[in-house]
C-alpha positions as CSV (number, residue, x, y, z in Angstrom):
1,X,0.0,0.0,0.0
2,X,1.3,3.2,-0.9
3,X,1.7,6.5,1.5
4,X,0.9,10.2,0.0
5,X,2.0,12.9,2.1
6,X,0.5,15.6,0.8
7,X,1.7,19.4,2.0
8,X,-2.2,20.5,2.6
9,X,-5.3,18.1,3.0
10,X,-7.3,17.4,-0.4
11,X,-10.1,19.5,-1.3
12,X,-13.0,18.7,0.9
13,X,-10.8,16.9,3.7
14,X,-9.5,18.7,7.1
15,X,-6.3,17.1,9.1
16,X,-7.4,17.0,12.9
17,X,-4.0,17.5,14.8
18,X,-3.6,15.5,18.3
19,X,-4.4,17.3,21.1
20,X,-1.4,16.6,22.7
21,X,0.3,18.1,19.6
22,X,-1.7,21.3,19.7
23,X,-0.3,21.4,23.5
24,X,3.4,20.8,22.8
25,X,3.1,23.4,20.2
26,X,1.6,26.0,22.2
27,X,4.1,25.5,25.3
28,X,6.6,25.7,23.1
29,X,5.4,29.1,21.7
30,X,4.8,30.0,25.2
31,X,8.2,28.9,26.1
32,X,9.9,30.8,23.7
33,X,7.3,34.5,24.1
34,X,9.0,34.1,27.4
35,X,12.3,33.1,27.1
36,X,12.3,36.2,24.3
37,X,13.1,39.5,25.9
38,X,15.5,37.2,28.6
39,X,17.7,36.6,25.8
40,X,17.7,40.0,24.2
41,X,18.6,41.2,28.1
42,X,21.3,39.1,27.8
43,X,24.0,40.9,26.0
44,X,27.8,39.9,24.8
45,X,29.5,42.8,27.0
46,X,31.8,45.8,26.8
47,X,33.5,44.2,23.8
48,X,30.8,43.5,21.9
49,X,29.6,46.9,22.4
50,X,32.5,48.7,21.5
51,X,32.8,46.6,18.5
52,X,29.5,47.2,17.4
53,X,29.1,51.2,18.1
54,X,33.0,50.9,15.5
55,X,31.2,49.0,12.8
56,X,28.0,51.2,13.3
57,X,29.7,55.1,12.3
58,X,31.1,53.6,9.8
59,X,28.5,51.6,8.0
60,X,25.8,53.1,5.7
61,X,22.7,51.2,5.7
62,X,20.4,50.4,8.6
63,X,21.9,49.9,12.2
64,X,20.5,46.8,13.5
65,X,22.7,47.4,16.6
66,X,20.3,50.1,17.8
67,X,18.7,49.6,20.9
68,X,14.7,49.0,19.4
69,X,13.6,45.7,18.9
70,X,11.1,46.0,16.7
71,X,8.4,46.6,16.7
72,X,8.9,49.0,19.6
73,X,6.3,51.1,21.0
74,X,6.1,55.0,20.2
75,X,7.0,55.4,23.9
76,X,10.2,53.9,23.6
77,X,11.3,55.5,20.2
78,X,10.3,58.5,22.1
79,X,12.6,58.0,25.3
80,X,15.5,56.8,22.7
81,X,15.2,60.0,21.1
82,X,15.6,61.9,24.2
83,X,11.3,62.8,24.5
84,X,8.2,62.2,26.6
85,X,6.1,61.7,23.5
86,X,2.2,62.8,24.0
87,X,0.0,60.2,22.1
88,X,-2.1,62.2,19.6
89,X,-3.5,59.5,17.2
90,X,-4.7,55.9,19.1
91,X,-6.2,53.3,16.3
92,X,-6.4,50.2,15.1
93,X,-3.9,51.2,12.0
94,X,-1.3,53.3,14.3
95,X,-0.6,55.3,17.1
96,X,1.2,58.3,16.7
97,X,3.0,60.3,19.5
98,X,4.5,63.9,18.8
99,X,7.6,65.2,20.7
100,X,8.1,68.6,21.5
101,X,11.5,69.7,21.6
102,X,13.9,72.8,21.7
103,X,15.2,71.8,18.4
104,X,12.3,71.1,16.5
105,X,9.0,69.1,17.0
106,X,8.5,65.7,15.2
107,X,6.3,62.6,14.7
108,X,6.5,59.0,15.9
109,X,4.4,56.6,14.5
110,X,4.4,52.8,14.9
111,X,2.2,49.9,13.5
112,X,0.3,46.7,14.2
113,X,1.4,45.1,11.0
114,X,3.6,45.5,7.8
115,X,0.4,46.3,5.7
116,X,-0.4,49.2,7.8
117,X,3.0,51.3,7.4
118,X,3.4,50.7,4.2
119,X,-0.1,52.1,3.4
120,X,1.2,54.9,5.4
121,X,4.3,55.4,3.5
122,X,2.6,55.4,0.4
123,X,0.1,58.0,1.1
124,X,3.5,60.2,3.3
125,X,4.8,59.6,-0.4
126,X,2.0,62.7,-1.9
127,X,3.8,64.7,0.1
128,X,7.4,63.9,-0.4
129,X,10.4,64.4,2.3
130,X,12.3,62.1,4.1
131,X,11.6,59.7,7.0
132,X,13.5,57.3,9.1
133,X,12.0,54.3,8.7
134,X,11.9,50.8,10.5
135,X,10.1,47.7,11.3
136,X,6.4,48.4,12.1
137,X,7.2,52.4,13.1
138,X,8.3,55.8,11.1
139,X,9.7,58.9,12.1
140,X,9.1,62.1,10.9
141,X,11.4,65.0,11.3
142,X,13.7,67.6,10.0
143,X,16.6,65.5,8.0
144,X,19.1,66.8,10.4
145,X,17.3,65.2,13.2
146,X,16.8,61.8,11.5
147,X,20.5,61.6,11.0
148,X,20.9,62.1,14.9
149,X,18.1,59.6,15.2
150,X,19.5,56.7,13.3
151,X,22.9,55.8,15.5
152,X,20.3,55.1,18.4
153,X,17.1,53.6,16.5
154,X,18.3,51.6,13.9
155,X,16.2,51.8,10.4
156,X,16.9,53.3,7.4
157,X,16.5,56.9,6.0
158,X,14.4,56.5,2.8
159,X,13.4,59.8,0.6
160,X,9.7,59.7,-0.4
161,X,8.5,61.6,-3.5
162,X,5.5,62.4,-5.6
163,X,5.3,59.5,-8.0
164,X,3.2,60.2,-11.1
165,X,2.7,61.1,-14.9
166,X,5.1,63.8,-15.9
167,X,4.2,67.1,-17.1
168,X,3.5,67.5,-20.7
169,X,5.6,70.0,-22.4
170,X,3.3,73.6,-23.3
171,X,2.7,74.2,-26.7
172,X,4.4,78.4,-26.4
């Protein structure tokens, strides 16, 4: 007699799972949630620290050595960035603090899911400028500022512009 494995059940047919399979699997998710932020507690030391602030001034693309794990909450980004942020936008989509500064003022917004910033991005994009940009949150501010930014949240500084038709030359 010959065995199929098949990678999803036929049409029509639903795989039950063991119960005691559905537990092992959800103690080991457990398990892990909660071993998580012990582990990312848990750093290397002074070496690995001064090794890692070297290799971040002089690399050009996103710092992954920042201190956010992501996705962080605007609080945090806000406290990184040297704020108290006060929360001005609280939805489903995002929540968006601002931070008032001597400097200048500027926007911190984070997100449930992928789908949700990059819906944001894409409508920030109508407007153009730049943005520091990470995993499930965006800063907005002065480019200056996001330069400053970057070193301590990680992410990468990404120009936005109007994309469209282009203008069709006047008949003078």
């Amino acid at each position: 007699m010959e065995t199929h494995v098949w990678p999803h059940p036929p049409r029509g047919r639903t795989v039950r799972i063991p119960p005691t399979a559905r537990l092992v699997r959800g103690a080991t998710l457990a398990g892990s949630l909660a071993l998580l932020p012990l582990a990312a507690a848990c750093s290397g030391g002074e070496d690995d620290a001064s090794e890692r602030s070297k290799a971040t001034r002089t690399a050009v693309t996103a710092a992954p050595e920042a201190g956010v794990v992501a996705p962080a909450k605007v609080e945090v980004i806000a406290a990184l960035t040297g704020c108290k942020a006060r929360i001005r936008v609280e939805a489903e989509e995002l929540r968006q603090g601002v931070c008032h500064t001597k400097n200048a003022d500027y926007l911190i917004t984070t997100f449930p899911r992928d789908e949700f910033q990059q819906v944001w991005l894409d409508s920030a994009a109508m407007y153009g400028g730049r943005y520091l940009v990470g995993s499930r949150w965006v800063v907005s501010a002065q480019p200056k500022m996001l330069e400053g930014f970057r070193p301590r949240l990680g992410g990468t500084i990404r120009q936005l512009g109007v994309a469209g038709p282009t203008p069709q030359p006047s008949a003078s």
